[in-house]
N, C-alpha and C positions, 0 to 999 in steps of 0.2 A: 380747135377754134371754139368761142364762145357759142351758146347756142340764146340766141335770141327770139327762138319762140316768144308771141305772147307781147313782143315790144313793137309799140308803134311808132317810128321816128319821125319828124319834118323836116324838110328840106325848103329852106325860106329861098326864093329866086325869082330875078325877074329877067326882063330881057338885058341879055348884054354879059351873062355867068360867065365864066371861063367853061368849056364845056368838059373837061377831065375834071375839073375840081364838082361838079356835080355828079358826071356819069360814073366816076370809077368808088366815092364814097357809096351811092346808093346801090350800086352793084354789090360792093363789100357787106354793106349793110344786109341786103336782102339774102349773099349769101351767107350771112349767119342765121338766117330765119326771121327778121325783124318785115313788118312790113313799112314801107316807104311812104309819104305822099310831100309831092312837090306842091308847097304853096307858094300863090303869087301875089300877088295884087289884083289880078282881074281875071277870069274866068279863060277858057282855050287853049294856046299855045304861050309858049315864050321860044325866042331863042337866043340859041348858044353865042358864042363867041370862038374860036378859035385861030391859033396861027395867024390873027393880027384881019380877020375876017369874021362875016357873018357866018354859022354854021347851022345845023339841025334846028329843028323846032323839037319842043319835049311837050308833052300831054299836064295839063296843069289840072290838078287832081282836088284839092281845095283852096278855096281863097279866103285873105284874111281876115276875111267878115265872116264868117263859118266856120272857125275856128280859134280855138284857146289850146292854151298850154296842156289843161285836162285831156286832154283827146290825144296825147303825145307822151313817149319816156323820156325823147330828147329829142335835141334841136341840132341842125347841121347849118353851115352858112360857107357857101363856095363865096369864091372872092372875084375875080376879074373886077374892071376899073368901072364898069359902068352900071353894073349889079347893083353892087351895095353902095353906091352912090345914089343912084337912085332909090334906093329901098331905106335909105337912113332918110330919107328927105318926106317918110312916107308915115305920122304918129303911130298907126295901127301895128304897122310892121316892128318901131320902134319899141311900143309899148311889149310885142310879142317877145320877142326876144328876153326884154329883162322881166317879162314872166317867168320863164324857163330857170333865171337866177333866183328870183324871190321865192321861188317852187321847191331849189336845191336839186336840179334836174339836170344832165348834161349837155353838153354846149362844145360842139366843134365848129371851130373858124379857120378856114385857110385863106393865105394870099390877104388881098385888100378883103376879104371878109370881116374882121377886126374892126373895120372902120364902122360897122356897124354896134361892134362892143364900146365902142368910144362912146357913139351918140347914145346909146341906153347907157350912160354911166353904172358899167358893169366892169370896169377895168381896174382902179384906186387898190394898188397893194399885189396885182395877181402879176406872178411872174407868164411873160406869154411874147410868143416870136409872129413876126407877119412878115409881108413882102417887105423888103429895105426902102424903098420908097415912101412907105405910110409910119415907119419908128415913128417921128416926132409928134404924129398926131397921137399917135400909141401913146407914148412917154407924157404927151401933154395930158392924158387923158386919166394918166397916175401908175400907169402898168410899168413895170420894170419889167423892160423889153431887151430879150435876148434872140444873137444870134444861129439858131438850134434848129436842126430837121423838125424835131416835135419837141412842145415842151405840155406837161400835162400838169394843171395846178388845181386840183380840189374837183373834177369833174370836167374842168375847162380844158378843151383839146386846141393848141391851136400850130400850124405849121406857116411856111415862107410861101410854096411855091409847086407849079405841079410836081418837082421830080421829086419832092417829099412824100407824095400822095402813098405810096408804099407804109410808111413809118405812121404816116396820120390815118390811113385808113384802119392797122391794125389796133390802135391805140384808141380810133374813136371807137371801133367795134367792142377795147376791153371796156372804154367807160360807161356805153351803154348797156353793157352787161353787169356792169357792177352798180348800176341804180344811182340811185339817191345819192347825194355826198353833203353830209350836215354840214363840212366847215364851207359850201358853195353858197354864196352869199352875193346882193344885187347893188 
C-alpha cells in the first residue's frame, strides 16, 4: 500500500453524503497515512445519509471560507443526491473544486459526486463513470461517460456507486500517492 505520509486530502461534504462514500474513502485514505479533513459549508456537524435515511453526524473539520486548495494534495467528493446538489448551488464550494484542476492536483468523485464536476466545468474531454441516473448531465457537461467500477483519467478518480468503493478507494489512494498529474487540466 501506498504510504501517504505528509499528504493532506479534503473531503468536500455537506448534509445529505451518502455515508459509505465518505466514511469508507477517508478511512482508506488515513489508512495509507494521509491526514483527512471534512470540509463543509458551515462550521459543526453534517449528516450522513444512508439506506434511504437520516444517519450519523461527522465532525466538520474546515469550512470553506478557511480554506484553498494550497492547504490540500487532493480532493475527494462523495456523492448521494442531496450533497452535491446542494454543494454545486454553493460559488465557494464550486470554485473549490476546479482549484484542485487548475492546480493539477487529484480529484475523486463517486456516485452523484460528479454532478459537481459538471458545475466547475472540469469535465470537456475526460473519460469518467458516475451513478446511471446523472450520465446525461455527465455527457452534457462534455465527459465521455462510461459504464466502469472505476475509471481513472489524468488524476481524476471517479466510480458509480458504493459497491465500487473497494476499486475507488484503492485507486483514489494510488492517485494521491502519485501527486501532481501535468496532463490534469480545469
Amino acid at each position: 500500500m501506498e504510504n501517504l505520509n505528509r499528504k493532506t486530502v479534503a473531503i468536500l461534504a455537506t448534509n445529505g453524503f451518502e455515508e459509505s462514500e465518505l466514511r469508507e474513502p477517508k478511512k482508506a485514505l488515513e489508512d495509507a497515512g494521509a491526514d483527512v479533513h471534512i470540509v463543509s459549508l458551515e462550521a459543526g456537524e453534517i449528516k450522513a445519509w444512508a439506506d434511504g435515511n437520516w444517519s450519523n453526524t461527522y465532525k466538520v473539520d474546515k469550512t470553506i471560507d478557511e480554506v484553498s486548495q494550497k492547504d490540500y494534495h487532493a480532493l475527494m467528493l462523495p456523492g448521494g443526491v442531496i450533497n452535491p446538489d446542494l454543494l454545486r448551488r454553493n460559488d465557494q464550494a464550486v470554485a473549490f473544486v476546479k482549484s484542485f484542476f487548475e492546480n493539477k492536483k487529484p480529484v475523486g468523485a463517486i456516485c452523484h459526486g460528479p454532478w459537481l464536476l459538471a458545475e466547475a466545468d472540469v469535465l470537456k474531454g475526460r473519460k469518467v463513470t458516475s451513478y446511471n441516473s446523472i450520465k446525461t448531465d455527465i455527457k452534457n457537461a462534455g465527459a465521455n461517460w462510461v459504464d466502469e467500477e472505476v475509471v481513472v483519467d489524468e488524476g481524476l478518480v471517479t466510480s458509480r456507486s458504493p459497491k465500487d468503493l473497494p476499486a475507488f478507494n484503492s485507486k483514489l489512494v494510488e492517485e494521491v500517492y502519485e501527486g501532481k498529474h501535468e496532463m490534469q487540466t480545469a
